[in-house]
N, C-alpha and C positions, 0 to 999 in steps of 0.2 A: 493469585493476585500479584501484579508486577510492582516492586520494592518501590515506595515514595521517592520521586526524583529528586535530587539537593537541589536547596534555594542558592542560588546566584549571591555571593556574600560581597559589596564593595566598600572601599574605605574611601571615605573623604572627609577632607582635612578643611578646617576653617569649615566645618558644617551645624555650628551653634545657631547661625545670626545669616544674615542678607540673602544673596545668592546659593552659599553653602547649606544653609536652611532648608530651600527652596527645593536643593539639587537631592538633600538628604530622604525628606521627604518625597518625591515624584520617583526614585530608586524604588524606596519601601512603595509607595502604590502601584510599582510594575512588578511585586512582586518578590523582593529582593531583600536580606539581612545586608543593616549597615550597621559598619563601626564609622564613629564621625569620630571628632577631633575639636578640642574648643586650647584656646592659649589660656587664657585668665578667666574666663567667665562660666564659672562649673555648671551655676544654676540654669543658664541658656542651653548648654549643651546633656544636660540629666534631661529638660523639657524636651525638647527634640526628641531623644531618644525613648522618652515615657511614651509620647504621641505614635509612636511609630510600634510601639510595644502594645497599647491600647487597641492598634487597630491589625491587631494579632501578628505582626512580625516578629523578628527577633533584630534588639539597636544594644550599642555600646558606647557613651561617651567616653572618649579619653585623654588628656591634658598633653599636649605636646605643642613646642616650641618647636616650629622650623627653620628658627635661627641659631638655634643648640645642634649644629651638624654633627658635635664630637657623641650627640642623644639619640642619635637616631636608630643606631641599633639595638640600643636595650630598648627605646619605643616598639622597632618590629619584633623583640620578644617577647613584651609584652600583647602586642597582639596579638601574635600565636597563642600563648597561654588564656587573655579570653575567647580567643575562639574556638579552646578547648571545652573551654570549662562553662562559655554561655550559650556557643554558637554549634551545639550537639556533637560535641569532639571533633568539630572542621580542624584541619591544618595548613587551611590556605585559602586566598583572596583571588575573583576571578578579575575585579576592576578596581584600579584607582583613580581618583577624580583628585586632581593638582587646581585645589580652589582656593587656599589660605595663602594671604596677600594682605600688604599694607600699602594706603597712599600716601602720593604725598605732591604737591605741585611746587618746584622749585627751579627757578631761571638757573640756566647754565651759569652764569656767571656768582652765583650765590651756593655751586656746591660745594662742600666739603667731601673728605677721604672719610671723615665719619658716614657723612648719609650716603658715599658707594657704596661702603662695607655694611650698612645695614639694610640695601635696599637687596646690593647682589647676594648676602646672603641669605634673605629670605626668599628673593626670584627668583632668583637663577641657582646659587649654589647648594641651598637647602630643597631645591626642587628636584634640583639634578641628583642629589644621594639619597634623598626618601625615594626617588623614581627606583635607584639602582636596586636598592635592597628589596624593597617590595616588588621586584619583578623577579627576584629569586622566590617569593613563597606565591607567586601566583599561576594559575593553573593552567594549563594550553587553552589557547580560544578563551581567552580574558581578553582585556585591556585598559589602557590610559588615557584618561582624558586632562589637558591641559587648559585652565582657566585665562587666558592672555588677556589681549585687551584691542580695539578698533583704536585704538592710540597709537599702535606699533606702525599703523598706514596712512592714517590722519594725524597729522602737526596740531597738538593741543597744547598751546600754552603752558609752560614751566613742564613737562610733563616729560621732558628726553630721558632724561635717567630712566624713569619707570617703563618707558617703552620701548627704550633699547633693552632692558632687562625681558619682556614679556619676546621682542625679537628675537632673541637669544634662546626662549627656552622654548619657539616656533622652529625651529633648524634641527634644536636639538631632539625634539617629536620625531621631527622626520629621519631621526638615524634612532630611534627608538624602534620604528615601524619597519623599521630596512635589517636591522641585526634582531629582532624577535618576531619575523615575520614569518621564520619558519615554524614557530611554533603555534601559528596562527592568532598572535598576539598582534592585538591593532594598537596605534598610537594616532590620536589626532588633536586638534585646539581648535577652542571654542572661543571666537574674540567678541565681546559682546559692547555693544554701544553704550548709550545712557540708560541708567537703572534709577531709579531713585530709592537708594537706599540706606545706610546707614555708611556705607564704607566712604574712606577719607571725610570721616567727618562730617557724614551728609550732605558732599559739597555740590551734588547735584538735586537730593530732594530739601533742599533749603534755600536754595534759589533760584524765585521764579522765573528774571531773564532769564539764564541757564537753560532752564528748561524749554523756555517760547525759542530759545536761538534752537535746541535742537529738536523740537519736533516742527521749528520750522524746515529744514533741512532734511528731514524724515518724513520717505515717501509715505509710509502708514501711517504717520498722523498721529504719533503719540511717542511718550516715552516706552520703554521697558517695561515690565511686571518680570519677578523673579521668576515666574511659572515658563515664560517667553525663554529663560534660558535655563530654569530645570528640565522641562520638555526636553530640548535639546540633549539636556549633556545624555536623558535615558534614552534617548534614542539611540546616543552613539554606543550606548550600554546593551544594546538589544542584538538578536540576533539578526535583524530587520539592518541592518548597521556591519552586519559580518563581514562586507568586501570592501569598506570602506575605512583606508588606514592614509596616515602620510599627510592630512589635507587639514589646511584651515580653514573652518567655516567662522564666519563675518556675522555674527548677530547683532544688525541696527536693524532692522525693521528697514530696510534702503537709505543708512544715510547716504548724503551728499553724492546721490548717482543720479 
C-alpha cells in the first residue's frame, strides 16, 4: 500500500472572525491543516479552529500581532514547534494567506504620523516580514495569497492611506512571484469589494445606504458573502491555480464596469 500523502498545511492570519474565518474554514473543507492567527480574541479563534477539528482536520489558533515586527520570529518559531507537536512532526508550510488588517476611513487632510505608522505597519510592513520569513519554512509548490482591497483602484472616500498601503503590498506580490518562482512558489492578491462584515467596525454591514450605493453599482446584484471570497483565496491554494502567479484578481461581483 502507497504511504498516506501529507495534507497541504496553510497559515492565515486574522483567521478568527470575518473574511479570515471564512478563508480558514473553505482551506480545511479543501482538505487542508490550518494554523490561523487571532490578535486579542482567543475565544474566536479556539472556535475556528475546534470546527475545523470537529470536522476531522487538524487547526491551531495562535495570538500574534502583525504590528510587533521585532515578534515575528519567535511567532514563526512557534509555529514550527506546533507543527511538530500537533501537525504529525510537519516542519513546514505549503501556503500563506496575508488576511489580518485593520480599517480605518480618514480624509488626507486629518492624517497623522501616528495613523501611518500604524496603518504601514500592520499593511505593508508587518506583511512584508511575516511574508519573508514564512517563505523560508515553506515548501516548493506552495504559496501566498495577499488580502488587498478594490479600494487600491476605486477612489473611496477617506480611504488613501489604507489603499495606498494594500497598493504597496500589490507590487510587492509581484516581486514575490518573480524571486520564488523558481521554486515553483506562486504569489497573487485577492482585492475584494463590499463584504458586510464586522471589519472597520461594521462600516459596510451597518449601513443600509452603503450597501444600496454598492449593489447598486454591482453587476451581480448584491453584496459579498465571506464564502464569495473564501472560494477564492482556496482556489488560489489549489493545484487547479498552479500556473497562475503575479496577478490580482478584483472580487466585486462587477463593480462599477
Amino acid at each position: 500500500m502507497a504511504p498516506e500523502k501529507a495534507k497541504k498545511i496553510a497559515l492565515v492570519t486574522g483567521g478568527n472572525r470575518g473574511l479570515g474565518k471564512d478563508i480558514a474554514l473553505s482551506l480545511a473543507g479543501a482538505g487542508m491543516d490550518v494554523v490561523l492567527t487571532f490578535n486579542s480574541n482567543q475565544a474566536e479563534g479556539e472556535a475556528v479552529a475546534g470546527e475545523i477539528r470537529r470536522a476531522g482536520g487538524r487547526a491551531a489558533a495562535m495570538r500574534f500581532d502583525l504590528a510587533d515586527t521585532p515578534a515575528i520570529d519567535g511567532f514563526i518559531d512557534r509555529v514550527g514547534a506546533v507543527l511538530r507537536d500537533s501537525f504529525g512532526g510537519a516542519e513546514r508550510i505549503d501556503f500563506l494567506v496575508n488576511n489580518a488588517g485593520v480599517g480605518g476611513a480618514i480624509p488626507i487632510d486629518l492624517l497623522t504620523e501616528a495613523d501611518f505608522d500604524a496603518f504601514v505597519g500592520v499593511h505593508f510592513k508587518g506583511v512584508l516580514f511575516l511574508t519573508q520569513k514564512a517563505l523560508r519554512m515553506m515548501n516548493d509548490g506552495g504559496g501566498v495569497v495577499f488580502l488587498t482591497a478594490a479600494a487600491d483602484r476605486y477612489n473611496v472616500p477617506a480611504y488613501g492611506l489604507y489603499a495606498a498601503c494594500k497598493g504597496a503590498v500589490e507590487v510587492f506580490s509581484r516581486y514575490v512571484a518573480r524571486e520564488y518562482g523558481a521554486r515553483g512558489i506562486r504569489s497573487n492578491t485577492v482585492a475584494p469589494g463590499g463584504v458586510a462584515t464586522d471589519f472597520n467596525g461594521g462600516a459596510i454591514r451597518d449601513n443600509p445606504m452603503l450597501q444600496q450605493m454598492i449593489v447598486a453599482q454591482t453587476a451581480m446584484g448584491r453584496l459579498a458573502e465571506p464564502h464569495d471570497i473564501g472560494g477564492l483565496v482556496t482556489l488560489l491554494c489549489s493545484d487547479d491555480a498552479r500556473w497562475l502567479t503575479g496577478q490580482r484578481l478584483e472580487a466585486t461581483g462587477g463593480f462599477n464596469i
